[in-house]
C-alpha positions in Angstrom: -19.9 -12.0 20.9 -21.4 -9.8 18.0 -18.2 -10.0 15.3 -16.9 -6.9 13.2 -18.8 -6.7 9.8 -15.7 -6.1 7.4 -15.4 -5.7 3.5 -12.8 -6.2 1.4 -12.6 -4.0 -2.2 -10.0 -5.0 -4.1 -9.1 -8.8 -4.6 -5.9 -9.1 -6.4 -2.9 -9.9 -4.7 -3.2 -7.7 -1.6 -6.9 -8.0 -0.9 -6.4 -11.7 -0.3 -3.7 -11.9 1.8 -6.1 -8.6 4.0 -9.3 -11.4 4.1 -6.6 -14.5 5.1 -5.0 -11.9 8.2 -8.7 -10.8 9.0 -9.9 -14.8 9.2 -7.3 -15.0 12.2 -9.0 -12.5 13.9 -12.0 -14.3 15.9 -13.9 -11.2 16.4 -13.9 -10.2 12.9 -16.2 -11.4 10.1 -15.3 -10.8 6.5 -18.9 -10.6 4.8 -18.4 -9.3 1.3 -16.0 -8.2 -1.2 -16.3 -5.8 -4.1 -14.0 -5.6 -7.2 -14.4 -5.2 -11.1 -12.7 -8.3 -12.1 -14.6 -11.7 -11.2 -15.9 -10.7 -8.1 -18.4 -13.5 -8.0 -15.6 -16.4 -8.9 -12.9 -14.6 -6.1 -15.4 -14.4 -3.4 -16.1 -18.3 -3.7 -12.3 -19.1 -4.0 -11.6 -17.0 -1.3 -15.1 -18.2 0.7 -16.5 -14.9 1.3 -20.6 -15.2 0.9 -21.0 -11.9 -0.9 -19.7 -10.3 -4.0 -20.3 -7.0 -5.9 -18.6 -5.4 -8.8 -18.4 -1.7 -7.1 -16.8 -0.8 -3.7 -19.7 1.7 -4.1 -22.1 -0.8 -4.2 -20.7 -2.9 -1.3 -20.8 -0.1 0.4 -24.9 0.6 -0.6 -25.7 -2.2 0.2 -23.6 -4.1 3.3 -24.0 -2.8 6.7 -20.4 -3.2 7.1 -18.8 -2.0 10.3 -15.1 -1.5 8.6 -13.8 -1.9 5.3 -10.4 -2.8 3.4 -9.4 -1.0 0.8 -6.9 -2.5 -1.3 -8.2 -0.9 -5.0 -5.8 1.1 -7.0 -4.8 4.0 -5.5 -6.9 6.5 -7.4 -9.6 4.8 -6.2 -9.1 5.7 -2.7 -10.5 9.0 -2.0 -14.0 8.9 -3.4 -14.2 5.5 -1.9 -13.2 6.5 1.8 -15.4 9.4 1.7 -18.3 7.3 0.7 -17.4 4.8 3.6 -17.2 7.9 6.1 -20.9 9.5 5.2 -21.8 5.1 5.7 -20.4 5.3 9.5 -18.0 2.8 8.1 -14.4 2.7 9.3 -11.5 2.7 6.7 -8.1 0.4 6.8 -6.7 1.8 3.5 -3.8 0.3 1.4 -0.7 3.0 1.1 -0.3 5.5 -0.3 -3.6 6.8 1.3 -4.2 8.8 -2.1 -2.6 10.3 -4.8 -2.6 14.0 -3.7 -1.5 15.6 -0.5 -5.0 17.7 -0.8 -7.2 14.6 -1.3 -5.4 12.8 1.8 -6.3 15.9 3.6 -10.0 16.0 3.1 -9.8 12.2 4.3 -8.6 12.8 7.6 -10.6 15.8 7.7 -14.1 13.8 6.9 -12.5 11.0 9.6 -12.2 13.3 12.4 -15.4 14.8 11.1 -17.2 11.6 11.2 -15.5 10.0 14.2 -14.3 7.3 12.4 -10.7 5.7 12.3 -9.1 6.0 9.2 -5.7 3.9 9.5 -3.5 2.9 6.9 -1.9 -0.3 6.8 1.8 -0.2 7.3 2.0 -3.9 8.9 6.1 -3.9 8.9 5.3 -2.0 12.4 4.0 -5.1 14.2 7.0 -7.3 13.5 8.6 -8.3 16.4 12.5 -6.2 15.5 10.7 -3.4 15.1 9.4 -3.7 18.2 12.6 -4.4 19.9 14.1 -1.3 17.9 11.6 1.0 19.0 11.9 -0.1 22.6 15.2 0.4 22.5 15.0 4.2 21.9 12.3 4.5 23.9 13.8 2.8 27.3 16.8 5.1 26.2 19.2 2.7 25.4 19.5 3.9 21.5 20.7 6.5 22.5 20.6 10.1 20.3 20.1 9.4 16.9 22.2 10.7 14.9 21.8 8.8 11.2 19.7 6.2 9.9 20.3 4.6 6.3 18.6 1.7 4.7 16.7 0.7 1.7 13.8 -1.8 0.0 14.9 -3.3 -2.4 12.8 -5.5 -5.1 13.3 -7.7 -8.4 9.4 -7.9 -9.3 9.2 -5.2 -12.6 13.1 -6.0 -13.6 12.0 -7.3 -16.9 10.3 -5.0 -19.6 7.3 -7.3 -19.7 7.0 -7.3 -16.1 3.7 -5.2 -15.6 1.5 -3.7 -12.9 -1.3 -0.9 -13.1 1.0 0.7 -10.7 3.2 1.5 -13.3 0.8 4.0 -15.0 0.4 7.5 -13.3 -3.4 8.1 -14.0 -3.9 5.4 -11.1 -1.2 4.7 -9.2 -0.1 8.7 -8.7 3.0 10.3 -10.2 5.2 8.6 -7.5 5.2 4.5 -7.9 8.6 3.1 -6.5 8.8 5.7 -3.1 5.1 5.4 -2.5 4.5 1.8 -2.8 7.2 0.6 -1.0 9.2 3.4 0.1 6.4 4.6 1.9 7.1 1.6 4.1 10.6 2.1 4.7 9.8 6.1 5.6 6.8 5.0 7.9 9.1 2.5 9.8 11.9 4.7 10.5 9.5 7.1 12.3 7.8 4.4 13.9 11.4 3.3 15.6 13.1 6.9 16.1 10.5 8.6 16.9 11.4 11.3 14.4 9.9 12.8 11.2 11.5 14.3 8.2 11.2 17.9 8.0 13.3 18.5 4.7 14.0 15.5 1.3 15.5 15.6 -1.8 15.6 13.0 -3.8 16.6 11.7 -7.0 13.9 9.3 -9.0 15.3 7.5 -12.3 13.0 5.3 -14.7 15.4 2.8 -16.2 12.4 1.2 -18.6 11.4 4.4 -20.3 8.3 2.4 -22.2 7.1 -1.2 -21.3 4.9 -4.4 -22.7 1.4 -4.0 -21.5 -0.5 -7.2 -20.8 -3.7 -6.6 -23.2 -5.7 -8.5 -20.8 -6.2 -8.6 -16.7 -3.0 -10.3 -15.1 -3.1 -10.0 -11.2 0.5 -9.1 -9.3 2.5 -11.9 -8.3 0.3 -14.4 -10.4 3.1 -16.2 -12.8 0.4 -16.2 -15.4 2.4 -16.9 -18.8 1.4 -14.7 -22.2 3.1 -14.4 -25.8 4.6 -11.6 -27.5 0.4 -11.1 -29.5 -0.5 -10.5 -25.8 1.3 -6.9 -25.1 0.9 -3.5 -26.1 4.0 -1.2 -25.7 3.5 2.0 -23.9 5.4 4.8 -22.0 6.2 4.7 -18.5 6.9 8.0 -16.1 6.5 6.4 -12.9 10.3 5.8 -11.5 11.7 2.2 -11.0 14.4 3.6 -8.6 14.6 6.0 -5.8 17.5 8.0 -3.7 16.9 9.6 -0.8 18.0 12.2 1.5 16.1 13.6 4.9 16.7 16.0 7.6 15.0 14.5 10.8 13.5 17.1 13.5 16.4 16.6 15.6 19.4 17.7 13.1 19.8 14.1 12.1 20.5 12.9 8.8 18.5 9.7 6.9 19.2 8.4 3.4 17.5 5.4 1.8 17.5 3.3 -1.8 14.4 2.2 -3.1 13.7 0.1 -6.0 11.4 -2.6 -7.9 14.1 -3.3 -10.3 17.0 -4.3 -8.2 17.9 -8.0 -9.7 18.2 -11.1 -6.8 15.9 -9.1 -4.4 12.8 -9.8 -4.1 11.2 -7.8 -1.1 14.5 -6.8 1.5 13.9 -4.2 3.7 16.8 -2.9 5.7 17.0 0.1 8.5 20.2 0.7 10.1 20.8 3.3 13.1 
């Protein structure tokens, strides 16, 4: 059986769990992986044959069948649309972009192309929410009539705790809601069957400047710097999220996200 050519750009803490989910996969070969940072030392941890420094250049130079992308989120666009004019497929990371215009043009080249262009929102595939969505599907849910929840996590409680997704330029101008509310939203469609028509929200950043790492620390990686090793800067990205929606059937939803919520460190719940 000819396997699935994939790539992987990106290799922090997200691309490697994507390349240890892909190895499970017997049809599936993960051949190369691109990222700015030590691609040549994270392939060979990793055991990938092939490393490049560009997603671009992956991308050039692979004949990849799909590829991962799990690179900043400003990095997203340019690199899909070069993966689209490549006949390459596109798993992308959440949010798809930083724009609702640039997300357009994405699904605009993908249909173009006819290419998938899927974004990875793997809470859907856990077995509760398939039970949940069964439920309202068989009927026995029921009308909805409100759904509350939240996501709720500890990991940028501290001022020193630091992620390039803190910083607008890259991550977009919404961090909190679109990295992991994005998630909660995604389910809650997934199971009712329903999608927002009108939000309003209330965003709050609770550390209005923070401690930089002056050099590269990946997300989740423990790695221990002094005080010499920060620069402070300002943050408008929010830690903390409130939501309200109106669902297409007169429902109501409401939802509390946050990367600052102390003892918490990734709870997802969805009540109906």
């Amino acid at each position: 059986m000819e396997k699935i050519k994939v790539g992987v750009a990106g290799v922090g803490f997200i691309g490697a769990v994507h390349i240890e989910q892909l190895r499970r996969l017997p049809m599936v070969e993960v051949v190369a992986v691109a990222d700015p940072f030590d691609a040549t030392e994270k392939a060979r941890r990793l055991g990938v044959q092939k490393a490049y420094d560009s997603t671009f250049e992956m991308l050039e130079k692979e004949p990849l069948d799909a590829i991962h992308l799990c690179t900043p989120n400003n990095l997203h666009f340019e690199e899909a649309l070069m993966a689209f004019t490549k006949g390459v497929h596109v798993i992308c990371e959440k949010p798809l972009t930083t724009s609702l215009e640039n997300a357009k043009r994405m699904s605009d080249a993908a249909k173009k192309a006819g290419l998938i262009h899927a974004v990875n929102f793997n809470y859907r595939f856990y077995p509760l929410a398939y039970e949940m969505r069964q439920r309202r599907l068989s009927g026995e849910l029921g009308e909805v009539y409100s759904v509350h929840g939240s996501y709720l996590q500890d990991w940028l409680f501290l001022k020193t705790d630091y992620s390039w997704r803190l910083e607008s330029d890259i991550s977009g101008r919404s961090r909190a809601f679109a990295d992991i509310g994005s998630h909660w939203a995604d389910l809650v469609s997934f199971v009712t069957g329903l999608k927002p028509v009108e939000v309003m929200a209330d965003f709050a950043t609770f550390h209005k400047t923070r401690s930089k790492p002056l050099k590269p620390v990946d997300t989740y990686s423990n790695m221990m710097l002094t005080p010499e090793d920060y620069e402070e800067i300002p943050i408008d990205t929010e830690d903390y999220a409130a939501v309200l929606f109106r669902l297409e059937n007169g429902g109501r939803a409401s939802c509390v996200i946050s990367q600052m919520f102390a003892g918490k460190k990734n709870e997802m719940r969805v009540l109906i």
